[in-house]
Structures are given as structure tokens and as C-alpha cells.
PyMOL CGO cylinders between C-alpha atoms (Angstrom):
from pymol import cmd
from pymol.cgo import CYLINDER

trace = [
    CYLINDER, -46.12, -30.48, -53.06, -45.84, -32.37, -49.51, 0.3, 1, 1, 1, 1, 1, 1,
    CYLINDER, -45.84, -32.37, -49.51, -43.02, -31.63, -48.36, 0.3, 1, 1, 1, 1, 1, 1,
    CYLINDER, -43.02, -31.63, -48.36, -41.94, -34.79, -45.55, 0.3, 1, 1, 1, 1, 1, 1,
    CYLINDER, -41.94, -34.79, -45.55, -40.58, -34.27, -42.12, 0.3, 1, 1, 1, 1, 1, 1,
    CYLINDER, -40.58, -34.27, -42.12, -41.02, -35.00, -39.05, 0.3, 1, 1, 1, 1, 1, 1,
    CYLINDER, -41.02, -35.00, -39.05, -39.07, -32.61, -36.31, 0.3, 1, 1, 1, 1, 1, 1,
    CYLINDER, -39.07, -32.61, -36.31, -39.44, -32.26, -32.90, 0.3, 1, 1, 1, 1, 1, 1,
    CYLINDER, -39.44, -32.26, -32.90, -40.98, -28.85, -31.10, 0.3, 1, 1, 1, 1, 1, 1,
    CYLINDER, -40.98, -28.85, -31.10, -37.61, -28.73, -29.59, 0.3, 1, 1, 1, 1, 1, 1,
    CYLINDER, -37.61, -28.73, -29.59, -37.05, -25.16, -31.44, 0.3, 1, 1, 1, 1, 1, 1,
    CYLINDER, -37.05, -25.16, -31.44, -39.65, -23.74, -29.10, 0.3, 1, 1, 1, 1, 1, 1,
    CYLINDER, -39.65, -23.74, -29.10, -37.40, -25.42, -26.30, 0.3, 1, 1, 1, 1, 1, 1,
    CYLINDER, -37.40, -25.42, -26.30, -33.88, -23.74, -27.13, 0.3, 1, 1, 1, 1, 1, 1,
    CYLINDER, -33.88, -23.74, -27.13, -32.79, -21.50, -29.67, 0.3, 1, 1, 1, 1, 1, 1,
    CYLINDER, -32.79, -21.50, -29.67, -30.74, -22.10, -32.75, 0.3, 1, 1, 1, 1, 1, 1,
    CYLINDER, -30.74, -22.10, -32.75, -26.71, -21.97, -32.01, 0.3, 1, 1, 1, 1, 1, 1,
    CYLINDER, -26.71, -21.97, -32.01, -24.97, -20.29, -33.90, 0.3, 1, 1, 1, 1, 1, 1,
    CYLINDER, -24.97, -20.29, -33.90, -23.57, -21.77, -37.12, 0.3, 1, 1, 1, 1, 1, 1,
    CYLINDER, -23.57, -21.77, -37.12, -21.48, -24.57, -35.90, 0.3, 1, 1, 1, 1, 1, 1,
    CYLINDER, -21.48, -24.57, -35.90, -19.59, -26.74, -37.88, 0.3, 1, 1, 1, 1, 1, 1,
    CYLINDER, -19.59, -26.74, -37.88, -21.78, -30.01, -38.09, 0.3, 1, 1, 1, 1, 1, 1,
    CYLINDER, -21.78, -30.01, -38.09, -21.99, -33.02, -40.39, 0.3, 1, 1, 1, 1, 1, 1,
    CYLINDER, -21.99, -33.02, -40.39, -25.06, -35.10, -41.59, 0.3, 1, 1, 1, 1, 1, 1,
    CYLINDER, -25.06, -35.10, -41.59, -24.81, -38.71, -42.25, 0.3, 1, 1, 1, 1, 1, 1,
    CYLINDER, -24.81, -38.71, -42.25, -27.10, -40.58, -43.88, 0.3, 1, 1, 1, 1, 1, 1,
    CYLINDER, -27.10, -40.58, -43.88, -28.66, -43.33, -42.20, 0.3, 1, 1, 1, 1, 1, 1,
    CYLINDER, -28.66, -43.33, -42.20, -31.00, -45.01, -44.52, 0.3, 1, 1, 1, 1, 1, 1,
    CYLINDER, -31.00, -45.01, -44.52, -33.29, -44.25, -47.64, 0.3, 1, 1, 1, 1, 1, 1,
    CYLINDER, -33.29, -44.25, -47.64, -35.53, -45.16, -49.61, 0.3, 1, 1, 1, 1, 1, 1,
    CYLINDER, -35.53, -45.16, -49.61, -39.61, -45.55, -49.65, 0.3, 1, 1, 1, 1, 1, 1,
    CYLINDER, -39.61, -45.55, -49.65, -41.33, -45.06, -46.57, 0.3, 1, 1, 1, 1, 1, 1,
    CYLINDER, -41.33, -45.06, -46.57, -44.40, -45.04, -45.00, 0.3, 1, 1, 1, 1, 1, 1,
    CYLINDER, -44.40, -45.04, -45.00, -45.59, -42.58, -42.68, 0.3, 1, 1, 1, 1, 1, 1,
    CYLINDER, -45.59, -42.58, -42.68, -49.52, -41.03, -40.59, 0.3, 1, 1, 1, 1, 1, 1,
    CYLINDER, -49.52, -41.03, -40.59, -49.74, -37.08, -41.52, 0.3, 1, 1, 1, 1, 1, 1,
    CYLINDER, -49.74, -37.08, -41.52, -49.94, -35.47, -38.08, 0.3, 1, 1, 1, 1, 1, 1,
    CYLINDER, -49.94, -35.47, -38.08, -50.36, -32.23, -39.06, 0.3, 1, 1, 1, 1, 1, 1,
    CYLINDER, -50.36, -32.23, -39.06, -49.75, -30.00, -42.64, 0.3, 1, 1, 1, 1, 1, 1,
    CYLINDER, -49.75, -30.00, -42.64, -48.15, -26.12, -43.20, 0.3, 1, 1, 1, 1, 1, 1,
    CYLINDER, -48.15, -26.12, -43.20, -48.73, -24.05, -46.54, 0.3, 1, 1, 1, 1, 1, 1,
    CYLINDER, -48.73, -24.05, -46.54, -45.99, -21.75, -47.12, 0.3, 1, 1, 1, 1, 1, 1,
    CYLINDER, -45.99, -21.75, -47.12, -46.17, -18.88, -49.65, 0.3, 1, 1, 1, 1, 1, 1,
    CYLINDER, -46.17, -18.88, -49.65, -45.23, -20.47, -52.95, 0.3, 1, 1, 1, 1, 1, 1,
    CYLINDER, -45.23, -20.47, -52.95, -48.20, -23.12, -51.97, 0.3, 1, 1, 1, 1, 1, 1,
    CYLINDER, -48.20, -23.12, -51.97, -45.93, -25.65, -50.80, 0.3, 1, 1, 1, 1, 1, 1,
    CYLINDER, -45.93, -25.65, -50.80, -47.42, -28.07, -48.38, 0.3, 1, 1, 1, 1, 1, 1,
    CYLINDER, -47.42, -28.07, -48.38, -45.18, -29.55, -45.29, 0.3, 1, 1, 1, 1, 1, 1,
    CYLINDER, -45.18, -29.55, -45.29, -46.11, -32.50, -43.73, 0.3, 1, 1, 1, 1, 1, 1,
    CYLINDER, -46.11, -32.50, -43.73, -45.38, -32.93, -40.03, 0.3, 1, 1, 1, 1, 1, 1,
    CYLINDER, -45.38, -32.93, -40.03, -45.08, -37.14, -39.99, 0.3, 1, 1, 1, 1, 1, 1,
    CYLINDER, -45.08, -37.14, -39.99, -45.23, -39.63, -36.95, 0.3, 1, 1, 1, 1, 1, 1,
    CYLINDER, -45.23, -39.63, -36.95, -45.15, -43.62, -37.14, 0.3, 1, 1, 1, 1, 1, 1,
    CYLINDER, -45.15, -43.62, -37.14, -42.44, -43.01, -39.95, 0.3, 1, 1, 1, 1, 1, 1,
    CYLINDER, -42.44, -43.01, -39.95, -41.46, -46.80, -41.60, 0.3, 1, 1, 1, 1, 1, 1,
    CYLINDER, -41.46, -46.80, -41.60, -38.76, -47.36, -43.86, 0.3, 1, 1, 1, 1, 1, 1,
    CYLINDER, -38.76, -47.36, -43.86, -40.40, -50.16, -46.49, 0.3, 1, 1, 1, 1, 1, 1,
    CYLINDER, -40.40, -50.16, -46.49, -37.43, -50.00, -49.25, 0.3, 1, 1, 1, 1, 1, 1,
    CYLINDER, -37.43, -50.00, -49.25, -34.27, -49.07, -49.77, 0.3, 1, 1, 1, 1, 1, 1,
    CYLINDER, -34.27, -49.07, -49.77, -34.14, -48.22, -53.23, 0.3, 1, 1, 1, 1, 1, 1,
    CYLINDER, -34.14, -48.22, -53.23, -33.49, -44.46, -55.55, 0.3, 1, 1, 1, 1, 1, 1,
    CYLINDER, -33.49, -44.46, -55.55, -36.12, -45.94, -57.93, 0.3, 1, 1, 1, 1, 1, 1,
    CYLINDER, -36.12, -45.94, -57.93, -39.47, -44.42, -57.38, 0.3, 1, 1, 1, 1, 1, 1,
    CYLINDER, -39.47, -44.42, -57.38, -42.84, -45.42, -58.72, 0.3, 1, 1, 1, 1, 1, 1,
    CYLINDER, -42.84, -45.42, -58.72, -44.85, -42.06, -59.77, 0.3, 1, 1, 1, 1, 1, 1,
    CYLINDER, -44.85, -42.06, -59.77, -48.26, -42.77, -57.82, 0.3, 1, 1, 1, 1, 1, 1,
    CYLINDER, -48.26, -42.77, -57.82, -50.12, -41.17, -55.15, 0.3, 1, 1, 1, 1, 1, 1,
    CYLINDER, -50.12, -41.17, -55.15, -49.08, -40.97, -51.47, 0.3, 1, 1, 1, 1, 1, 1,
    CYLINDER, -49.08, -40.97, -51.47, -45.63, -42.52, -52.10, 0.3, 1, 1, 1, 1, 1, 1,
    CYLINDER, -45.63, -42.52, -52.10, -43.09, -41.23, -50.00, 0.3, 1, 1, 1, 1, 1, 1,
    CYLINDER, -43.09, -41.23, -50.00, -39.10, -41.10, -50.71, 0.3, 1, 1, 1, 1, 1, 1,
    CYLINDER, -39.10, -41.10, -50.71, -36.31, -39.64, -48.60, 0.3, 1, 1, 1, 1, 1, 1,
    CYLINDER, -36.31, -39.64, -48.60, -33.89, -40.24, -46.13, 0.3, 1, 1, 1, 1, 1, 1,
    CYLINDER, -33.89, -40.24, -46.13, -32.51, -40.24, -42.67, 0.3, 1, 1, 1, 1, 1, 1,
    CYLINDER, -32.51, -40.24, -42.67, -30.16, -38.55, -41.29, 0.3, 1, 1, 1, 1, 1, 1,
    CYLINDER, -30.16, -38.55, -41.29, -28.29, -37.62, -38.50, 0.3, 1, 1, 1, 1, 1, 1,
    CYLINDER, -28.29, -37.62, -38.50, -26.36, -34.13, -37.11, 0.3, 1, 1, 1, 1, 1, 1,
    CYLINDER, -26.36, -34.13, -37.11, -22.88, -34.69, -36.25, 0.3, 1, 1, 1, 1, 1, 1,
    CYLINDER, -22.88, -34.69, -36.25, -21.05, -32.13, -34.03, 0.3, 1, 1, 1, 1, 1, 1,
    CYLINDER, -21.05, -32.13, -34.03, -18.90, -31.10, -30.94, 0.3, 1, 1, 1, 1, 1, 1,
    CYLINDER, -18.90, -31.10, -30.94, -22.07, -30.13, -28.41, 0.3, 1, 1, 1, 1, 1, 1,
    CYLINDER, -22.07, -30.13, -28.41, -24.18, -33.00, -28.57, 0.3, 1, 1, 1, 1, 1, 1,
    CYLINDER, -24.18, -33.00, -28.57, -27.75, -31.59, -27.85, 0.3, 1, 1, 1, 1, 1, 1,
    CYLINDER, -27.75, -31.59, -27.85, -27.00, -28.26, -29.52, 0.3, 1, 1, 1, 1, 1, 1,
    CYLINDER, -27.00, -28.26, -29.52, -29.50, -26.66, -31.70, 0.3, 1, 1, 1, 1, 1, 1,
    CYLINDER, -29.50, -26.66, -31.70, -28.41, -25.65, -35.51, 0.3, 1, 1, 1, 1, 1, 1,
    CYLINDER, -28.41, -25.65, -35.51, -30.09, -24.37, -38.55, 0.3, 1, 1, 1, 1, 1, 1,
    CYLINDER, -30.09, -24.37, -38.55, -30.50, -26.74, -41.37, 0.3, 1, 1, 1, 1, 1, 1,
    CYLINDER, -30.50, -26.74, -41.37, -32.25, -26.03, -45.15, 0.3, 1, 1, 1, 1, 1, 1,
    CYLINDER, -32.25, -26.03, -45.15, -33.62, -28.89, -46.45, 0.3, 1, 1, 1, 1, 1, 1,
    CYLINDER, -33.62, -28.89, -46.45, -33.70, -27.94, -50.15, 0.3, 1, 1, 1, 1, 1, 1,
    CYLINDER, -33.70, -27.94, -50.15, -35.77, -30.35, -53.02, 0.3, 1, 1, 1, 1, 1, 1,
    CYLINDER, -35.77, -30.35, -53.02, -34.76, -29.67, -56.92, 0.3, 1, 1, 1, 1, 1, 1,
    CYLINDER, -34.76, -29.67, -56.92, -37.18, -30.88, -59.02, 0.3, 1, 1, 1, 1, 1, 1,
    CYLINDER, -37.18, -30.88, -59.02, -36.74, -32.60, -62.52, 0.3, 1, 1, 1, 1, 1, 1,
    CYLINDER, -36.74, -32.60, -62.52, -38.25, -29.50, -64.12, 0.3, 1, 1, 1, 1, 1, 1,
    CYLINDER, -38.25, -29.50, -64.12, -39.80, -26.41, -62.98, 0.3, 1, 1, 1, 1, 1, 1,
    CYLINDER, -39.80, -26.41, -62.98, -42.77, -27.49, -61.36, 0.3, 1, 1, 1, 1, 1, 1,
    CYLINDER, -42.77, -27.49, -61.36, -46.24, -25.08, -60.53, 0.3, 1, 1, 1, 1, 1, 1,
    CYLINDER, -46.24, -25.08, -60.53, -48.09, -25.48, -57.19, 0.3, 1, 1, 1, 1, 1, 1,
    CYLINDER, -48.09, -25.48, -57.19, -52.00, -24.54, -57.62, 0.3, 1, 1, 1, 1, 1, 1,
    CYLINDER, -52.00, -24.54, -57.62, -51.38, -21.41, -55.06, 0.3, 1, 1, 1, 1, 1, 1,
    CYLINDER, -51.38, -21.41, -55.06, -48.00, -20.51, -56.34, 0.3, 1, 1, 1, 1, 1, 1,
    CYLINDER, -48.00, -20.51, -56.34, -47.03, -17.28, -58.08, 0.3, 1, 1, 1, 1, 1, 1,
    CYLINDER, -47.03, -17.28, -58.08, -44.67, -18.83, -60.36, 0.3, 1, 1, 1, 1, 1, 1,
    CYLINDER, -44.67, -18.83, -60.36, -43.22, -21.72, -61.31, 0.3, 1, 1, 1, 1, 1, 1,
    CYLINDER, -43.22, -21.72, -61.31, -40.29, -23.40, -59.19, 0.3, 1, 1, 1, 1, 1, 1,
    CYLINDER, -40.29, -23.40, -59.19, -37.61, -25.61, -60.00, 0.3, 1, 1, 1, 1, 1, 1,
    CYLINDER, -37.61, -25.61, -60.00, -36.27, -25.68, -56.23, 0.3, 1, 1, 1, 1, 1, 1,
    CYLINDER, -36.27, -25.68, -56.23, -37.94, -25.41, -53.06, 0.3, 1, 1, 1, 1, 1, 1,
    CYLINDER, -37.94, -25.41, -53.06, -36.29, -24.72, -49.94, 0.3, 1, 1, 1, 1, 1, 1,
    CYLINDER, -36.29, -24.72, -49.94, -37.64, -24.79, -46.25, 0.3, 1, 1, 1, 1, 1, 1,
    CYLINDER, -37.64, -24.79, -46.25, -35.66, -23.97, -42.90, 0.3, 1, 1, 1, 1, 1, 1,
    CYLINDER, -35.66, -23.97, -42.90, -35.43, -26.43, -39.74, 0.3, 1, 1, 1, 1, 1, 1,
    CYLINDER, -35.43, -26.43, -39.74, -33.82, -26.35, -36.58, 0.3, 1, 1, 1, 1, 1, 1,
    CYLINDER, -33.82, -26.35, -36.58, -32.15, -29.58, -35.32, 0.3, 1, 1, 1, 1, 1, 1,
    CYLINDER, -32.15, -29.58, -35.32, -30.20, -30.94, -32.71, 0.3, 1, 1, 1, 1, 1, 1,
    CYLINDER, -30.20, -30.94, -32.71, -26.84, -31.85, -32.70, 0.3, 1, 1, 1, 1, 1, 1,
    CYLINDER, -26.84, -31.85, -32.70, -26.99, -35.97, -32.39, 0.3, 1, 1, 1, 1, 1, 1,
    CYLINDER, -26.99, -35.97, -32.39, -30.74, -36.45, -33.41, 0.3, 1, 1, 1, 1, 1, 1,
    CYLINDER, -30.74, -36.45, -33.41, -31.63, -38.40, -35.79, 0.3, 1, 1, 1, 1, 1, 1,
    CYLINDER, -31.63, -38.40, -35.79, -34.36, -36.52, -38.49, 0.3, 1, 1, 1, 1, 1, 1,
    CYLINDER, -34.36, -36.52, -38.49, -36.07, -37.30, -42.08, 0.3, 1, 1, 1, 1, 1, 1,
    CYLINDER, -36.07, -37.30, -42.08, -36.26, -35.59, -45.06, 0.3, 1, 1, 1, 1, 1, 1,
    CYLINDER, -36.26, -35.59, -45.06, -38.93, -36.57, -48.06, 0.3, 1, 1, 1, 1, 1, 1,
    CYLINDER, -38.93, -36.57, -48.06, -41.38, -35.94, -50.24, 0.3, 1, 1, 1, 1, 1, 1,
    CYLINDER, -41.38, -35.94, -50.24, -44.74, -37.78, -50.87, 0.3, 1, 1, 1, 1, 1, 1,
    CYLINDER, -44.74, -37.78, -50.87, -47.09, -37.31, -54.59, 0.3, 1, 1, 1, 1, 1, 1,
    CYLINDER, -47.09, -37.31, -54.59, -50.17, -35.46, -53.33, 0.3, 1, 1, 1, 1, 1, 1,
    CYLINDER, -50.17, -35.46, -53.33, -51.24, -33.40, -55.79, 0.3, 1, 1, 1, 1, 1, 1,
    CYLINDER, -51.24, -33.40, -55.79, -51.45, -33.49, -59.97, 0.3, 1, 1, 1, 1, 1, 1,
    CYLINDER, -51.45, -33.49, -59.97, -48.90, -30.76, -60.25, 0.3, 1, 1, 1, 1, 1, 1,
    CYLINDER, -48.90, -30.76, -60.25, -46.65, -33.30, -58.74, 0.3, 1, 1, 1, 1, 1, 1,
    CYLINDER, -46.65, -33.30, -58.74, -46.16, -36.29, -60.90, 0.3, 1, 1, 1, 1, 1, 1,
    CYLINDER, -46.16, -36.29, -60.90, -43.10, -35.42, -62.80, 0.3, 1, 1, 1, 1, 1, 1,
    CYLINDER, -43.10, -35.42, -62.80, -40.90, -38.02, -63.76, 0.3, 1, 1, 1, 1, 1, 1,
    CYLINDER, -40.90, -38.02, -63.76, -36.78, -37.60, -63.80, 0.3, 1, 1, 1, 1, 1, 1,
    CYLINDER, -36.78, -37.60, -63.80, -34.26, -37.09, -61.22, 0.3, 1, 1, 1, 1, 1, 1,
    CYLINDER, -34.26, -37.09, -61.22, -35.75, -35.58, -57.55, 0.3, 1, 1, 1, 1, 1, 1,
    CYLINDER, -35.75, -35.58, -57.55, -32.69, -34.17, -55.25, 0.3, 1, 1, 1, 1, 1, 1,
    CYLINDER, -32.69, -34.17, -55.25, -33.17, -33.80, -51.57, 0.3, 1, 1, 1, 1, 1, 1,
    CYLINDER, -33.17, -33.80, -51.57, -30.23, -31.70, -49.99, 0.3, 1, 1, 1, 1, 1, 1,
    CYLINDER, -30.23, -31.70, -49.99, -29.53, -31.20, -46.31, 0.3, 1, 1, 1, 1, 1, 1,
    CYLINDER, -29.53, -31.20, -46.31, -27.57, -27.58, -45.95, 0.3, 1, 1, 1, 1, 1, 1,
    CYLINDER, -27.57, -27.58, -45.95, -26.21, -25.13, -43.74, 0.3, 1, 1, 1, 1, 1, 1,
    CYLINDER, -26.21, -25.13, -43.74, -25.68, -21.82, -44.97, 0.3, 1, 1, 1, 1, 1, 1,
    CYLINDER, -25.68, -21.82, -44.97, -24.67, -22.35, -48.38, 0.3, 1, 1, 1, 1, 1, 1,
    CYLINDER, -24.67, -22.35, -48.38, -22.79, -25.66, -47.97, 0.3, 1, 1, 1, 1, 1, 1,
    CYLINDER, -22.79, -25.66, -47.97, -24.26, -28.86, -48.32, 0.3, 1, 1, 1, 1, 1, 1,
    CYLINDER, -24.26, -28.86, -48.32, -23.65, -31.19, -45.80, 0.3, 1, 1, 1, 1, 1, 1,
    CYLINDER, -23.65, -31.19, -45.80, -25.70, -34.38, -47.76, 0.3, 1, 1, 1, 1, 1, 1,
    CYLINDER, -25.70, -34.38, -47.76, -27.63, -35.26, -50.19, 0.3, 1, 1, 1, 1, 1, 1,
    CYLINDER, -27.63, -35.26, -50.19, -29.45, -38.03, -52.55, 0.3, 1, 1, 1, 1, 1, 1,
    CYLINDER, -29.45, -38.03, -52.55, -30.94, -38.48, -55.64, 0.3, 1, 1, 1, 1, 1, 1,
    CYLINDER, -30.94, -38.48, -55.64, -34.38, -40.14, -56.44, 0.3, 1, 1, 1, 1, 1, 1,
    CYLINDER, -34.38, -40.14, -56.44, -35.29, -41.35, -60.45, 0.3, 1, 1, 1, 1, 1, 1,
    CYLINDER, -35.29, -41.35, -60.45, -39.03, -41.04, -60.17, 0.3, 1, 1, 1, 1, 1, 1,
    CYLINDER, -39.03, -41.04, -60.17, -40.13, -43.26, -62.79, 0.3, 1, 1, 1, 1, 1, 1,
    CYLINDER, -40.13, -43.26, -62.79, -44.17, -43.81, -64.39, 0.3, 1, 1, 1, 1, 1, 1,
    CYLINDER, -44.17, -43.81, -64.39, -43.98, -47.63, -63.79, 0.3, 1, 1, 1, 1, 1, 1,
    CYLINDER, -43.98, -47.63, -63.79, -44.92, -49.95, -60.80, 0.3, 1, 1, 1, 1, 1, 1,
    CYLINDER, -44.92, -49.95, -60.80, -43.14, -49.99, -57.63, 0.3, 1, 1, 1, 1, 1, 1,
    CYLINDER, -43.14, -49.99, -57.63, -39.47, -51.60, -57.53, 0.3, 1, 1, 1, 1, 1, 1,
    CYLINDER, -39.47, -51.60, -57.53, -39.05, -54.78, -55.46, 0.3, 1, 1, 1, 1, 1, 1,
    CYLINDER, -39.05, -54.78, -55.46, -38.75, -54.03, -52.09, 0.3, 1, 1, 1, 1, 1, 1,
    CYLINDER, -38.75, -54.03, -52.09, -35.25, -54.73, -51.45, 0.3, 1, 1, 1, 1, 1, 1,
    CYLINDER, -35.25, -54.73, -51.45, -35.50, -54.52, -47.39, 0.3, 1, 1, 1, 1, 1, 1,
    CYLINDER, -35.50, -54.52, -47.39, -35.14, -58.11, -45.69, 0.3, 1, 1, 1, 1, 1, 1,
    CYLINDER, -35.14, -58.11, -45.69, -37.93, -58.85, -43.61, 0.3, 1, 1, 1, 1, 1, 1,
    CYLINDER, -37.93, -58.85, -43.61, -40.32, -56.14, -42.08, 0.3, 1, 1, 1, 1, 1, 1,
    CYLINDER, -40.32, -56.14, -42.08, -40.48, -52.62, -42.46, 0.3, 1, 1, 1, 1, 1, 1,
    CYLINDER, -40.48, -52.62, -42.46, -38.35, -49.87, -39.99, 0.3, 1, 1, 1, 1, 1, 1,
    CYLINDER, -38.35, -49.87, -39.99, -40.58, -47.88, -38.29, 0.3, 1, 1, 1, 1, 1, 1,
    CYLINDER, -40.58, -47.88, -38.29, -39.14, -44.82, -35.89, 0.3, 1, 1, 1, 1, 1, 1,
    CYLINDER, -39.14, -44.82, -35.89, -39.76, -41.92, -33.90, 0.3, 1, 1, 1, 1, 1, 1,
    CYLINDER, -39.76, -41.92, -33.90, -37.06, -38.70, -34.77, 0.3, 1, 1, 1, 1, 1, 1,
    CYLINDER, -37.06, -38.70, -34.77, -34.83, -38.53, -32.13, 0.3, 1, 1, 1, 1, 1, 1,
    CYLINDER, -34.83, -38.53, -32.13, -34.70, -35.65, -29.76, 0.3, 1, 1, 1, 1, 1, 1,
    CYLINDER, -34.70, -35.65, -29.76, -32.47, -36.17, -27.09, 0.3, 1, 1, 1, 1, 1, 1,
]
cmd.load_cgo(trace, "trace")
């Protein structure tokens, strides 16, 4: 599973605050392009990305089931203290219980913490890496805090070619904010 995000080392810079209340908005979705800067393995086998040169090529909740596609979503952190840090999960649910190569068992939701700043601007995703992966149906990617969930979208992964790209012009391409 490659998990998709791209977050500033800003956590090593300031600790978390504690739980404030924040927002999320999101900014724009869809299919994106992105360079792998750097990968983690977690426990259950789950692979996060770190991304740079991120480009948003579609907006669309259609995606094509094929290798290296990436889906998800920007977002930004709302709150009082602009510059503040706070804990986020970012949380996929899969169509149905999936089984990464390392993992002990299967998983029909995989969560991962992040810190972000209050006022940046981050992305959440998920690219088809691996054969375990290509499962068609309805993907949700959740932002949370605690328990609550602050935003969210839904992806239909589908086993057909790629929807029209529905972006005028040229792609989007960023850098997260960090303040």
C-alpha cells in the first residue's frame, strides 16, 4: 500500500499543541502526479510515501485501477493560532479487507498519525504499487482528530481506462505549505 503525503519536518521544529479545535477544508482533488522522495514501512507493511513536485492532473472521484496512479486531496488546517502545530490521523478504508505482503492480517482500514500546522496547506492519497492493491469499489480518505472527522472523500476505483481529465488547461503542481 503507498500511502501519499507529503509533510513538512516541521514536527521536529515544534511540538504538537494540544488538541485544538481546528477545521480542514478541502482544497482540490482528484488524480495527481507526484516524484517519491523518500518511503516508510510501518508494522502492518504499509508503505508511506514522502512526495515533492506534487501536480494535480484531474479533478475527478473516478479512478482508473493501474499502476502508479495517485488519488487524494488537499487540504488545509483551519484554526485560532495560525502556525500552531496539531495532531491529525489520516485514515484510508478500503473497499474490502485488503492483505499487505508483510502484514499479519488482513486490514480493511489503515490509519497513520501526522502533525500539521494550523494554516498549511497538506495532501492526503494513495497511489497502486503493489498487486495486493488493485481492488476495485469505493476508497475513503478521512482527515481526523481524535475521534472526529474533520473531512473526508470518496474515490470509485474502477478496472477501466482513465476518466477524461476534466482540469482546464495544465496541470497544478505545489509545494505543502509550511509557514
Amino acid at each position: 500500500m503507498r500511502w501519499l503525503t507529503f509533510l513538512a519536518s516541521l514536527a521536529a521544529l515544534a511540538g504538537p499543541a494540544a488538541a485544538r479545535e481546528v477545521s480542514v477544508t478541502i482544497v482540490e482533488h482528484g488524480l495527481y502526479t507526484a516524484d517519491v522522495a523518500g518511503q516508510q514501512r510501518d508494522a502492518t507493511g504499509v508503505v508511506t510515501n514522502m512526495l515533492d513536485n506534487i501536480c494535480h492532473v484531474a479533478t475527478t472521484t473516478t479512478v482508473p485501477m493501474r499502476p502508479h496512479v495517485h488519488f487524494g486531496f488537499r487540504y488545509r488546517v483551519e484554526g485560532a493560532s495560525a502556525g500552531e502545530m496539531v495532531d491529525l490521523t489520516l485514515a484510508v478504508t478500503f473497499p474490502e479487507p485488503v492483505r499487505p505482503t508483510a502484514a499479519p492480517g488482513a486490514l480493511r482500514r489503515h490509519q497513520r498519525q501526522a502533525v500539521i500546522p494550523v494554516g498549511a496547506v497538506s495532501y492526503t492519497g494513495y497511489s497502486f504499487d503493489r498487486d495486493w492493491e488493485f481492488v476495485p469499489g469505493i476508497w475513503t480518505l478521512d482527515v481526523l482528530q481524535g475521534e472526529q472527522r474533520l473531512a473526508g472523500m470518496s474515490f470509485t476505483v474502477v478496472d477501466e481506462n482513465a476518466p477524461a481529465l476534466s482540469s482546464p488547461g495544465t496541470s497544478s503542481c505545489f509545494k505543502i505549505s509550511s509557514l
